[in-house]
Short mmCIF file of the C-alpha atoms (twelve columns), coordinates in Angstrom:
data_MODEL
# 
_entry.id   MODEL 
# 
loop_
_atom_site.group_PDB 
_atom_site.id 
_atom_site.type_symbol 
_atom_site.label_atom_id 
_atom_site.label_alt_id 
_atom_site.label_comp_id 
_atom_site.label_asym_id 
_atom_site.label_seq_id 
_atom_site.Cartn_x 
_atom_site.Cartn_y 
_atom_site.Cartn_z 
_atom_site.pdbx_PDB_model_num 
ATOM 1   C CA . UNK A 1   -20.656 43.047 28.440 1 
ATOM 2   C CA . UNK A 2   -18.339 41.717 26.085 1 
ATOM 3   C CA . UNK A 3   -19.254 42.074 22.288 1 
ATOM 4   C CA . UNK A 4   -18.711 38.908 20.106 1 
ATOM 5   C CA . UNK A 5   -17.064 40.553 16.538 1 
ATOM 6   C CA . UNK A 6   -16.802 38.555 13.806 1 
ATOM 7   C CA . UNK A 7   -13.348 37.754 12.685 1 
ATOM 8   C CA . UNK A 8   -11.543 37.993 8.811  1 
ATOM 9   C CA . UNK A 9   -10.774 35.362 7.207  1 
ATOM 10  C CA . UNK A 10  -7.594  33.443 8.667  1 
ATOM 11  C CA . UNK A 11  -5.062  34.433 5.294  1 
ATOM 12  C CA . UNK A 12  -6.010  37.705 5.945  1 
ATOM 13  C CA . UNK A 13  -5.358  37.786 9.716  1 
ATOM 14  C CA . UNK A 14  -2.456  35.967 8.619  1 
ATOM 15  C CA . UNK A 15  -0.723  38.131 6.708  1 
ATOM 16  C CA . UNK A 16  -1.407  40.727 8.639  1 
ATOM 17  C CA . UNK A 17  0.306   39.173 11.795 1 
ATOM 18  C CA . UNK A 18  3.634   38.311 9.532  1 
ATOM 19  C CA . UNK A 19  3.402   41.970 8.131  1 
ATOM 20  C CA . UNK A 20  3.274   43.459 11.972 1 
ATOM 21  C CA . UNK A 21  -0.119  45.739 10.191 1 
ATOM 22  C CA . UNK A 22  -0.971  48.463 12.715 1 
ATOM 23  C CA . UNK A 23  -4.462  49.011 11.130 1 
ATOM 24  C CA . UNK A 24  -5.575  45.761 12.655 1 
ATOM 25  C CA . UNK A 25  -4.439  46.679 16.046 1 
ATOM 26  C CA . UNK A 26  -8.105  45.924 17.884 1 
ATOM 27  C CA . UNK A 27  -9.141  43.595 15.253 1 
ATOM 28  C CA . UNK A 28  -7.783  40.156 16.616 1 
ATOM 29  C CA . UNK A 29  -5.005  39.002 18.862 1 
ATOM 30  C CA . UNK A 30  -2.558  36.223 17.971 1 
ATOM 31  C CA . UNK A 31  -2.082  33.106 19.776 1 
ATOM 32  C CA . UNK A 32  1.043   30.856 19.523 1 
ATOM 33  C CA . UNK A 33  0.885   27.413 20.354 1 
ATOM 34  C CA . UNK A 34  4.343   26.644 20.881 1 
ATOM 35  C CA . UNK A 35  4.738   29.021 23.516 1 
ATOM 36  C CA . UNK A 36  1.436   29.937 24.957 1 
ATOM 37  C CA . UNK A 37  1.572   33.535 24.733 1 
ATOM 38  C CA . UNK A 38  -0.902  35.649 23.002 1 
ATOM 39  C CA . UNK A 39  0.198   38.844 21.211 1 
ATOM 40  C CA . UNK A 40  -0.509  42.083 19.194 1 
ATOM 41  C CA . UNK A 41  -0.609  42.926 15.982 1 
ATOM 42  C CA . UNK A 42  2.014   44.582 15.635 1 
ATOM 43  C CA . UNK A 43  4.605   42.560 18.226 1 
ATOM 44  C CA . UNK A 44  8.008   42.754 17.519 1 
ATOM 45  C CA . UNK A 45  8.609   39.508 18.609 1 
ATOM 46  C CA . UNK A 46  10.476  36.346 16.168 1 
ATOM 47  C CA . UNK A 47  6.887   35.104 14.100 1 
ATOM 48  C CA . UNK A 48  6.135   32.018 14.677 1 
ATOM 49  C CA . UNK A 49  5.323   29.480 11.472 1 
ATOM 50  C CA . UNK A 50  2.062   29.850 10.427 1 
ATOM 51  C CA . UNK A 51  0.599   26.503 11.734 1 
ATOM 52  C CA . UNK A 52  1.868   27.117 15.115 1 
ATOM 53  C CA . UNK A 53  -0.383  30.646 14.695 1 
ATOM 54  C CA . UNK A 54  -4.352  30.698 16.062 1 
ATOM 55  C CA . UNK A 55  -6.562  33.986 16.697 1 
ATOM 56  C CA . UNK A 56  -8.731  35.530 18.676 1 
ATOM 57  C CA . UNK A 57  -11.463 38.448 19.398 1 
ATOM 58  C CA . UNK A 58  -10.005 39.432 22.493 1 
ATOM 59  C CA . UNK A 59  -7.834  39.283 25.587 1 
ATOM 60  C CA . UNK A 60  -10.356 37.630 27.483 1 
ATOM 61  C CA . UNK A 61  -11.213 34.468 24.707 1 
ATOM 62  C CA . UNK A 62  -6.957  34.400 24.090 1 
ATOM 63  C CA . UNK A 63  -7.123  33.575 28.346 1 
ATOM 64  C CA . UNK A 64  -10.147 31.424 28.309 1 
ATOM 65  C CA . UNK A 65  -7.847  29.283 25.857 1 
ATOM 66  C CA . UNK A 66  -5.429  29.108 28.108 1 
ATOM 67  C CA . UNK A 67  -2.479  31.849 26.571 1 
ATOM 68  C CA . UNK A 68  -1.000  33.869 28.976 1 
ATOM 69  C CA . UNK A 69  0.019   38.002 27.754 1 
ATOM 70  C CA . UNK A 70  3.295   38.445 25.865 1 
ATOM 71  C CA . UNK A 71  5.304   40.781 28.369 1 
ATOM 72  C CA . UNK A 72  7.384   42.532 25.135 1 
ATOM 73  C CA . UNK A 73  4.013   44.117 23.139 1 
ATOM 74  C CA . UNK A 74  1.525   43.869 26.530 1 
ATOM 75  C CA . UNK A 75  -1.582  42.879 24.533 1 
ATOM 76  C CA . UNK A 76  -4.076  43.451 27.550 1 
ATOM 77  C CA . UNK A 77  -3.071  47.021 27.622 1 
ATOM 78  C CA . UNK A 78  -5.144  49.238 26.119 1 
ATOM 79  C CA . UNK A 79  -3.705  50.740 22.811 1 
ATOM 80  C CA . UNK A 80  -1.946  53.305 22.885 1 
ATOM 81  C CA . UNK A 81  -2.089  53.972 26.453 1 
ATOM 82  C CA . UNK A 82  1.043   55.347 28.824 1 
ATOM 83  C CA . UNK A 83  2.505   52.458 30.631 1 
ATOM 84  C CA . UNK A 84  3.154   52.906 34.744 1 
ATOM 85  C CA . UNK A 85  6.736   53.180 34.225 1 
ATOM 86  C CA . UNK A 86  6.417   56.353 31.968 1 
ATOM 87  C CA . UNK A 87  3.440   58.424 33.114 1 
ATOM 88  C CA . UNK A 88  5.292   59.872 35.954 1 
ATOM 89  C CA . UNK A 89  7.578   60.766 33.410 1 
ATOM 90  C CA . UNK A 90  4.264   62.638 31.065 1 
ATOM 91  C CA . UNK A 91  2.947   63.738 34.272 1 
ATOM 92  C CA . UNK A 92  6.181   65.983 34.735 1 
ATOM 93  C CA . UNK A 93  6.944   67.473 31.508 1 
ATOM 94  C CA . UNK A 94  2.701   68.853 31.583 1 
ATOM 95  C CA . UNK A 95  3.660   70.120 35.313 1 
ATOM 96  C CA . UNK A 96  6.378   72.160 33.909 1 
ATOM 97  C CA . UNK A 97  6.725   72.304 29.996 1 
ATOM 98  C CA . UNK A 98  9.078   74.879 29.547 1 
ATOM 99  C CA . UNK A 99  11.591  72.253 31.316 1 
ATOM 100 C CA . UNK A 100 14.434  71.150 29.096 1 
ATOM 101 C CA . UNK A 101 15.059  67.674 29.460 1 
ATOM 102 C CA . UNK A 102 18.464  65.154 29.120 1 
ATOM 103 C CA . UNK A 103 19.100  61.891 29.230 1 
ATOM 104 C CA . UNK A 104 20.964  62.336 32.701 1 
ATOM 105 C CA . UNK A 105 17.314  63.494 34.054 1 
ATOM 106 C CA . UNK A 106 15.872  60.104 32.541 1 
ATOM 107 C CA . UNK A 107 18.101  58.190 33.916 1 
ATOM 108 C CA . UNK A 108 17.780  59.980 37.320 1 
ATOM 109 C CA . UNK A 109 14.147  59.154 37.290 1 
ATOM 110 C CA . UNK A 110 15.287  55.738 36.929 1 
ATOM 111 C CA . UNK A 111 14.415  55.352 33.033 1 
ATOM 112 C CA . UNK A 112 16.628  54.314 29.897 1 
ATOM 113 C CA . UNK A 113 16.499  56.803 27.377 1 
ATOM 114 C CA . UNK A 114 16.475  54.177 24.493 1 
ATOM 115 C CA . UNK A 115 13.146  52.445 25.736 1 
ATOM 116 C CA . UNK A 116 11.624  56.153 26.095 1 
ATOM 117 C CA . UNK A 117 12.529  57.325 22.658 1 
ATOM 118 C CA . UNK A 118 11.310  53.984 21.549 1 
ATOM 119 C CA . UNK A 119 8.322   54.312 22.981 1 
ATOM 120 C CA . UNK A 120 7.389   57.885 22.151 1 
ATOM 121 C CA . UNK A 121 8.473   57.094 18.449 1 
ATOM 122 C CA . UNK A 122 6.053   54.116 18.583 1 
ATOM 123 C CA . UNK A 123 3.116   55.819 20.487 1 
ATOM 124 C CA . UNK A 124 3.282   59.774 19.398 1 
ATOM 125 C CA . UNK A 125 4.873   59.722 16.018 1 
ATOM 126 C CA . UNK A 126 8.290   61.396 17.740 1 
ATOM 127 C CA . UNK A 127 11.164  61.177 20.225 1 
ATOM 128 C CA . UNK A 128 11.104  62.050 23.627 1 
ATOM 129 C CA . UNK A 129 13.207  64.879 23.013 1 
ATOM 130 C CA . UNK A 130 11.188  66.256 20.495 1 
ATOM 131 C CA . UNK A 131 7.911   65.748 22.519 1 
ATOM 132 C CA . UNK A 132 8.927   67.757 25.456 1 
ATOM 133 C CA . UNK A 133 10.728  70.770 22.762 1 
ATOM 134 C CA . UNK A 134 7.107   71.250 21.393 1 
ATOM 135 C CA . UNK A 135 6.012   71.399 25.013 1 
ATOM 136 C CA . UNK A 136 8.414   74.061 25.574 1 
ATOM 137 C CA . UNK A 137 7.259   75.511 22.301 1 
ATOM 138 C CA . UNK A 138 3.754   75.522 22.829 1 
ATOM 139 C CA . UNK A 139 4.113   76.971 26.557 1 
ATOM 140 C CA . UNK A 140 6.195   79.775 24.916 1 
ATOM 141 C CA . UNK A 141 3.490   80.661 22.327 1 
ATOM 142 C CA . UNK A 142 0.934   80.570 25.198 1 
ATOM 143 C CA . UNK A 143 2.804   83.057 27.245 1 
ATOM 144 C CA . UNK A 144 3.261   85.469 23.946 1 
ATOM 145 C CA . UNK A 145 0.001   85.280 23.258 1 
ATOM 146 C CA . UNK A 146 -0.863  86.851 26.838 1 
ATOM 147 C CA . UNK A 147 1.671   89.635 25.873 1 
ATOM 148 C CA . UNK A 148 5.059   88.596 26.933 1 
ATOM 149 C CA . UNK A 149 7.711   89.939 24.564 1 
ATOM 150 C CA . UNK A 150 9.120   87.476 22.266 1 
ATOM 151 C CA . UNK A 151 12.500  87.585 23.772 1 
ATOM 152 C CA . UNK A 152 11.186  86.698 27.505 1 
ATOM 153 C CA . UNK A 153 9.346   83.759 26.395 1 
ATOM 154 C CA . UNK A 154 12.536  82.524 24.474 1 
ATOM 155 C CA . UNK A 155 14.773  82.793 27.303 1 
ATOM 156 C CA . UNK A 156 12.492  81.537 30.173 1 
ATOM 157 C CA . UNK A 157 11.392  78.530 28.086 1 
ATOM 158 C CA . UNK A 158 15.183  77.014 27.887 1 
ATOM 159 C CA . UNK A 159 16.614  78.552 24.397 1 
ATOM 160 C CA . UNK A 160 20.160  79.777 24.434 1 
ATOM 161 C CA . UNK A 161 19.842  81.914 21.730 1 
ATOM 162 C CA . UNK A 162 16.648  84.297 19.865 1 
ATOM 163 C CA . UNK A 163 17.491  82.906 17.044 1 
ATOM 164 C CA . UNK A 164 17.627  79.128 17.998 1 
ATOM 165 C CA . UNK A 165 13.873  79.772 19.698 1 
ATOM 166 C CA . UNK A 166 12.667  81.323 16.426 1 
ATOM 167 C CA . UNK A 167 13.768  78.717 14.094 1 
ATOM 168 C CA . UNK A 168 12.553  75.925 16.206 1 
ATOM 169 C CA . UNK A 169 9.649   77.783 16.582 1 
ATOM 170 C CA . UNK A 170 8.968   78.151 12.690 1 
ATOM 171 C CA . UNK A 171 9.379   74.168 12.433 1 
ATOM 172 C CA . UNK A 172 6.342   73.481 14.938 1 
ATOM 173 C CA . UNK A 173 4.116   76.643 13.929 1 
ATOM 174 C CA . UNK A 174 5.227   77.018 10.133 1 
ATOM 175 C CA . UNK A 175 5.388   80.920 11.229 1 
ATOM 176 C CA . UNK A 176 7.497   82.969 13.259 1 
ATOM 177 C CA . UNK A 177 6.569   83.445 16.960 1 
ATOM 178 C CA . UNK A 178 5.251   87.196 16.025 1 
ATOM 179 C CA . UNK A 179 3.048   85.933 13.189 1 
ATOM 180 C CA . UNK A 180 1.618   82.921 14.938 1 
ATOM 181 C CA . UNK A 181 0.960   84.976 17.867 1 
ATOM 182 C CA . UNK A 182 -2.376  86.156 16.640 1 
ATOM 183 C CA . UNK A 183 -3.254  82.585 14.977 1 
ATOM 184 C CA . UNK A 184 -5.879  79.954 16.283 1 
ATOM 185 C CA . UNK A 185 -4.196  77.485 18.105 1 
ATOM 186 C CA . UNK A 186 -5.108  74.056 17.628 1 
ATOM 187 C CA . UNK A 187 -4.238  71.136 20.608 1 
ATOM 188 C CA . UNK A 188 -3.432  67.994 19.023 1 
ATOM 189 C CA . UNK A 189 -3.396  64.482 21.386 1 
ATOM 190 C CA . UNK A 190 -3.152  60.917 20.696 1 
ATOM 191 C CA . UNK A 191 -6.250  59.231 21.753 1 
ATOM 192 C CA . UNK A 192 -6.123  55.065 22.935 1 
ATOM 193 C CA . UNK A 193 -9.276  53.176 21.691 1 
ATOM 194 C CA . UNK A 194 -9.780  49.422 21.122 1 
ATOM 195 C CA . UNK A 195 -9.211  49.895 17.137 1 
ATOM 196 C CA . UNK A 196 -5.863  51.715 17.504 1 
ATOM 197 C CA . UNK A 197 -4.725  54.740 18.336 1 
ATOM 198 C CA . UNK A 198 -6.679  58.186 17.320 1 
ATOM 199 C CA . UNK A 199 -5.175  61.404 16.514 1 
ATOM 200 C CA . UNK A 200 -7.696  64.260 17.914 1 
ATOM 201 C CA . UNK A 201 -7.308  68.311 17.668 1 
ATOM 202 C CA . UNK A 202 -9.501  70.613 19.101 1 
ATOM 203 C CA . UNK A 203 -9.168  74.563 19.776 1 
ATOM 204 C CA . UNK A 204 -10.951 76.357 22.814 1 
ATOM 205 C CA . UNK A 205 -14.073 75.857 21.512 1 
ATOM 206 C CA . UNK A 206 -14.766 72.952 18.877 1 
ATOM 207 C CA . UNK A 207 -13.188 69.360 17.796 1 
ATOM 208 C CA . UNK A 208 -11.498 69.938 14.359 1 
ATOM 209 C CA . UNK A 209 -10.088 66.734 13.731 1 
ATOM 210 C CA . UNK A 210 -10.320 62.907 14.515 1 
ATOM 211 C CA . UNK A 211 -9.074  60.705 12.738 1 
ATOM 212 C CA . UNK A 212 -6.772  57.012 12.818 1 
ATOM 213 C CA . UNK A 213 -3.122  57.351 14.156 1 
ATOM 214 C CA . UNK A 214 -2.075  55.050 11.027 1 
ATOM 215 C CA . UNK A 215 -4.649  56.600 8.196  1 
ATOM 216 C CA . UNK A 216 -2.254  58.004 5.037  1 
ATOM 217 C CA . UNK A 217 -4.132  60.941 4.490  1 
ATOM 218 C CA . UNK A 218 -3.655  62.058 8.218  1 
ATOM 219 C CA . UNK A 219 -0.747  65.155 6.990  1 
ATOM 220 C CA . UNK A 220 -2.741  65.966 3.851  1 
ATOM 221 C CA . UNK A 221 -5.909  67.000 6.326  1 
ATOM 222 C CA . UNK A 222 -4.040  68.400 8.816  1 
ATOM 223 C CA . UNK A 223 -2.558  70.562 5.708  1 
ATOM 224 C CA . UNK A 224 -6.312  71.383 4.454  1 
ATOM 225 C CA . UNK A 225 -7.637  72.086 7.887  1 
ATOM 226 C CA . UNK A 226 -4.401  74.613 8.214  1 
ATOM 227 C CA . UNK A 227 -4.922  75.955 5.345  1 
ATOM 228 C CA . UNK A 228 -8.827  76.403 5.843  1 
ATOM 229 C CA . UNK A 229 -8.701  77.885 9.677  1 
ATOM 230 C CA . UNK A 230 -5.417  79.630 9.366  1 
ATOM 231 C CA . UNK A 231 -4.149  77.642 12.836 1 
ATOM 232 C CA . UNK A 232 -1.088  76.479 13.949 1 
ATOM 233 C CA . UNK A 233 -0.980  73.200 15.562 1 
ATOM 234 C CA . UNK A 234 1.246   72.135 18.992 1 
ATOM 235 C CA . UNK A 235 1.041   69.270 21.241 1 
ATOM 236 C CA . UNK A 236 -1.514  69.787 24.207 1 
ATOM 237 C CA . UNK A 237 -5.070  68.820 25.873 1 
ATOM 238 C CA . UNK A 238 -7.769  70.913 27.110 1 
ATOM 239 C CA . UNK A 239 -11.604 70.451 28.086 1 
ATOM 240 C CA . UNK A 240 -12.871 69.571 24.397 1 
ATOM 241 C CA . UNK A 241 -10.297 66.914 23.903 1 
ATOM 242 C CA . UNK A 242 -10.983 65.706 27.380 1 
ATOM 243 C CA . UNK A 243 -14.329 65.363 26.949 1 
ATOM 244 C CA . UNK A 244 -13.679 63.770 23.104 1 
ATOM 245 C CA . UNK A 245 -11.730 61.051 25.184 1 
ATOM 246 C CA . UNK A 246 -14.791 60.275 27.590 1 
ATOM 247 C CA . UNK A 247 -17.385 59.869 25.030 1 
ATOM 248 C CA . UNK A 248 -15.250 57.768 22.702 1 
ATOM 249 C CA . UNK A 249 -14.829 55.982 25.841 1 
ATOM 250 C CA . UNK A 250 -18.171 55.566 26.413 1 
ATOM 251 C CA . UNK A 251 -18.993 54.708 22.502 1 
ATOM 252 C CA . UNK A 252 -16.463 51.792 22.795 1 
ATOM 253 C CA . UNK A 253 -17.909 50.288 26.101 1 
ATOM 254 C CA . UNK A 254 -22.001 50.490 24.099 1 
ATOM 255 C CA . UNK A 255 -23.472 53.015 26.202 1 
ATOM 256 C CA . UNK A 256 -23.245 55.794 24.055 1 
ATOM 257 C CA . UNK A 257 -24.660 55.947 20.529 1 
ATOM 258 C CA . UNK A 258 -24.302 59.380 19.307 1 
ATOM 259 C CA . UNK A 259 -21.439 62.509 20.584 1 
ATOM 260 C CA . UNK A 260 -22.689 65.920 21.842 1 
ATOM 261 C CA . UNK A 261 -19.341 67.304 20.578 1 
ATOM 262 C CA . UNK A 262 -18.909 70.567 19.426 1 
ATOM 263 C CA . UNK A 263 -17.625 70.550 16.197 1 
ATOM 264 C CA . UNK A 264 -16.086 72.643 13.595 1 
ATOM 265 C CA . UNK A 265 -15.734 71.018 10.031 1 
ATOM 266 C CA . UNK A 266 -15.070 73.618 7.824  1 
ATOM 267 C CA . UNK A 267 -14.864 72.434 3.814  1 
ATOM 268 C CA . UNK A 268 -16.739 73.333 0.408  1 
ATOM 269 C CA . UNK A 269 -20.373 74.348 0.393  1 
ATOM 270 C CA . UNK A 270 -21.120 70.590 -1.048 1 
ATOM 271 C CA . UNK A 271 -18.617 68.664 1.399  1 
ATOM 272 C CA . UNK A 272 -20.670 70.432 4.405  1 
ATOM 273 C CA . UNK A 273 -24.033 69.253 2.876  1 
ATOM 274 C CA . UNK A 274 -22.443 65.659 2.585  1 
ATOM 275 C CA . UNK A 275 -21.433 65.438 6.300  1 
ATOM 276 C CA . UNK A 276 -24.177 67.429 7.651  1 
ATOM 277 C CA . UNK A 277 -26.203 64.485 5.854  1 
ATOM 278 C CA . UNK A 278 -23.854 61.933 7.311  1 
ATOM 279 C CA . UNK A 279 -24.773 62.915 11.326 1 
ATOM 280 C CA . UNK A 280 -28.276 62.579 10.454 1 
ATOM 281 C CA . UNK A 281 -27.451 58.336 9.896  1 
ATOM 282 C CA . UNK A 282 -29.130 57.054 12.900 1 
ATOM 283 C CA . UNK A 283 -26.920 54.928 14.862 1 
ATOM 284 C CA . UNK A 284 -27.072 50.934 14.021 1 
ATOM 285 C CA . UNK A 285 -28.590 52.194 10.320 1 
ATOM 286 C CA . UNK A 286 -26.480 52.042 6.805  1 
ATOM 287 C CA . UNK A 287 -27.219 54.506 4.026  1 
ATOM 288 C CA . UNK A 288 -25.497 53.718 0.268  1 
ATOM 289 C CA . UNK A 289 -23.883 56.785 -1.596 1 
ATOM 290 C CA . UNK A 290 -26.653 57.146 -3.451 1 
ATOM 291 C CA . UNK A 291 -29.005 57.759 -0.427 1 
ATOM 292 C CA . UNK A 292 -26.787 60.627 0.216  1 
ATOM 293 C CA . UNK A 293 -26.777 61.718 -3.489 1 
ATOM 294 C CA . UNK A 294 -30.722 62.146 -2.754 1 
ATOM 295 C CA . UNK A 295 -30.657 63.454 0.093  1 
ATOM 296 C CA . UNK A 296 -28.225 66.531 -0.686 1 
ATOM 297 C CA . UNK A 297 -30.426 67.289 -3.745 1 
ATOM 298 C CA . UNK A 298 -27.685 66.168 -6.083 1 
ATOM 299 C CA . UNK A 299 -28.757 62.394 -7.501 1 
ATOM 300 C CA . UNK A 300 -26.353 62.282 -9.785 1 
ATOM 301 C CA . UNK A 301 -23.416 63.077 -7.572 1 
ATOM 302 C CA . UNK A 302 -22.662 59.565 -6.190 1 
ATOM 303 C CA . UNK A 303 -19.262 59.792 -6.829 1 
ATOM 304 C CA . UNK A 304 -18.621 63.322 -5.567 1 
ATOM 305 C CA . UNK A 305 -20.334 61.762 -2.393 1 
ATOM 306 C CA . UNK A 306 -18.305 59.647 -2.019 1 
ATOM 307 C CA . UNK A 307 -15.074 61.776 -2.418 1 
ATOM 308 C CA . UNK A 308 -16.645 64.266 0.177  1 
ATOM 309 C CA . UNK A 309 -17.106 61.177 2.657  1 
ATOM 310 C CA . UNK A 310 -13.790 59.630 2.280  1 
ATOM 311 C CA . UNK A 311 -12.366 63.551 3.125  1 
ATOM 312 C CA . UNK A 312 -14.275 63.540 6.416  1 
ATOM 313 C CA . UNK A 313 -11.566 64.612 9.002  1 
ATOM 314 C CA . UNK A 314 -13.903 63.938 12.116 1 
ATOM 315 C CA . UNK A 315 -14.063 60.160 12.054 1 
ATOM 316 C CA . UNK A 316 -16.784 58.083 14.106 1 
ATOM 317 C CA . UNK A 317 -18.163 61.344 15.407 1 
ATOM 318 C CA . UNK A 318 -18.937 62.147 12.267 1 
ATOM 319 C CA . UNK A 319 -19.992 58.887 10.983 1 
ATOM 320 C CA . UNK A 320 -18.871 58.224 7.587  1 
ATOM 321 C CA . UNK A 321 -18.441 54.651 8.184  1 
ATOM 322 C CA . UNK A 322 -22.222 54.296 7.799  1 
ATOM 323 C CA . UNK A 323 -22.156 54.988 4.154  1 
ATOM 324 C CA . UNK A 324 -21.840 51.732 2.032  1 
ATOM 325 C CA . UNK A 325 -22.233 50.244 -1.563 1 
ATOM 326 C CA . UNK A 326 -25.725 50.351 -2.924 1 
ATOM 327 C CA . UNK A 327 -24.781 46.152 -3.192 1 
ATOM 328 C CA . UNK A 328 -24.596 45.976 0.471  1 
ATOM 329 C CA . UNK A 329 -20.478 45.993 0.315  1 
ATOM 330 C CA . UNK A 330 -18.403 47.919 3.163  1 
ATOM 331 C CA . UNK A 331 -16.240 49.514 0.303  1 
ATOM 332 C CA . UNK A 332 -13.542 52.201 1.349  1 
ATOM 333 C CA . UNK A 333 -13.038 53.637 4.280  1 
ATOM 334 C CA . UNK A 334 -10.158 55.717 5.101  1 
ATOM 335 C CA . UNK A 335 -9.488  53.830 8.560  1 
ATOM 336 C CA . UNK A 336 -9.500  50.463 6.891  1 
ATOM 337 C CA . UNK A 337 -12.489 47.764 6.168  1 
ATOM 338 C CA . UNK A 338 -12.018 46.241 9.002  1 
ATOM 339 C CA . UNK A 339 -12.370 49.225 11.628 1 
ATOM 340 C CA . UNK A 340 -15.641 50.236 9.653  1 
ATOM 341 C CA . UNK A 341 -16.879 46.168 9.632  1 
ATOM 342 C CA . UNK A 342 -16.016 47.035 13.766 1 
ATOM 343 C CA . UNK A 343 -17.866 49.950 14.208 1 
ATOM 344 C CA . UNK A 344 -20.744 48.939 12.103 1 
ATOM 345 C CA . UNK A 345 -20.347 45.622 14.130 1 
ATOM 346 C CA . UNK A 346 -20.366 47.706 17.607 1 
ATOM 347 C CA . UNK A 347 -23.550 50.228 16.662 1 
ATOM 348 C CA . UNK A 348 -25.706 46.949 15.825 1 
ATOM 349 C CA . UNK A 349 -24.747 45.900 19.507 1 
# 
């Protein structure tokens, strides 16, 4: 069943479409009259003037109205998502990570190297190149781990040189391969939902982090969460991001109201309170700052509340986006009003 969201106000969508504004990626799509094509966002495409400009919930009311999909941004793809034409490509650097890669094996597979740097800049924050190198990297610090000597792993993942491994190395880890080989590791993916793309990092055991692709304060918590779990942090999946991906899945689609995650959320003494407090905000409810303030013991602390619940690094599953002004206002969130208006929107069905 499809779930009728209320739109923002045309300026706003507006500007937003002129600016190309990834946070409202899932928020509306853009219909042009001229041409009949409905877009993203965030499509690079000429803009159109604004009175030839009219929006829409979804894919499915933009084709009830007659638009047909813009082929350039591919607006009834899900966000974020690989493309056919390069998941075989994804498909073979997991097979075999400690391959190098070239641009002559792109183009063997039949692929322009300028569309896949494009689209790995766009879609994982960095080139091609330097996707499949932390690959490499984080193969290399696997094998160490399991006791194979430094200089093995360097070789047999593609490195000409000890040195050349080591320094790369120390760029991805932010330690040498000896002193990260006794260090948590963290697996960090890019996650497609309908609001935009999520960054997600989990170790063996426990979700760490969740949060928007696009939020600004995405480097300063993956800073504080190194700093507070002493982890180093490489490109990768495993069972507790796989299973993050399924229930935001199922959140999205309405048939799931609360995770079963297993999370780690390590902070001050007060910030735990705070968002121990916030997973005990029933689904479809609101609570105001002030709520929380009570219920952590600390009335007076509204404002420290709020600080603690706009440093949450475990968006949605940790639902911070259920806190709002004692007036009834949405306020902050770190996300973006409109994704919290959305998920408050989606938990009231």
């Amino acid at each position: 069943m499809e779930i009728q969201l209320e739109l923002p106000e045309r300026a706003e969508m507006l500007d937003a479409f002129l600016a190309r504004d990834p946070s409202y990626e899932g928020v509306f799509l853009t219909g042009v009259v001229t041409t009949g094509i409905f877009c993203r966002t965030t499509c690079t495409a000429r803009k159109p003037k604004p009175e030839n400009v009219e929006f829409f919930p979804s894919a499915h009311a933009a084709l009830l109205a007659g638009y047909r999909a813009c082929l350039r941004c591919r607006p009834m793809e899900p966000v974020g998502e690989a493309p056919d034409w390069v998941r075989p490509l994804i498909e073979e650097v997991e097979s075999d990570a400690s391959r190098r890669w070239t641009d002559r094996d792109l183009r063997r597979l039949g692929l322009e190297p300028t569309r896949v740097r494009r689209w790995f800049k766009q879609h994982h924050g960095m080139t091609f190149h330097a996707y499949s190198r932390a690959r490499r990297l984080a193969s290399a610090m696997g094998r160490i781990r399991e006791g194979d000597p430094v200089t093995r792993a360097a070789f047999d993942s593609g490195y000409d040189s000890l040195s050349g491994f080591q320094e790369a190395f120390r760029k991805l880890a932010g330690a040498s391969p000896t002193a990260a080989a006794d260090a948590p590791v963290v697996s960090v993916t890019r996650l497609s939902t309908p609001l935009g793309l999520m960054v997600a990092a989990a170790d063996a055991e426990n979700l760490l982090l969740l949060e928007f692709a696009d939020r600004r304060m995405l480097s300063t918590q993956f800073r504080t969460l190194a700093r507070r779990t002493g982890s180093v942090f490489v490109p990768g999946g495993g069972e507790i991001l796989e299973r993050t991906r399924a229930q935001l899945d199922e959140y999205f689609e309405g048939t799931r109201s609360e995770f079963d995650l297993p999370v780690h959320a390590p902070g001050t003494p007060f910030q735990e309170e705070v968002w121990d407090a916030l997973r005990e905000i029933p689904s479809g409810e609101t609570r105001s700052y002030s709520d929380i303030a009570e219920r952590v013991g600390r009335p007076t602390a509204v404002r420290a509340v709020a600080r603690a619940n706009g440093t949450n690094r475990l968006a949605i599953v940790i639902p911070c986006h259920r806190v709002i002004a004692a007036d009834g206002g949405l306020s902050g969130y770190g996300g973006g009003v409109w994704r919290k208006r959305r998920l408050l929107e989606l938990e009231r069905g």
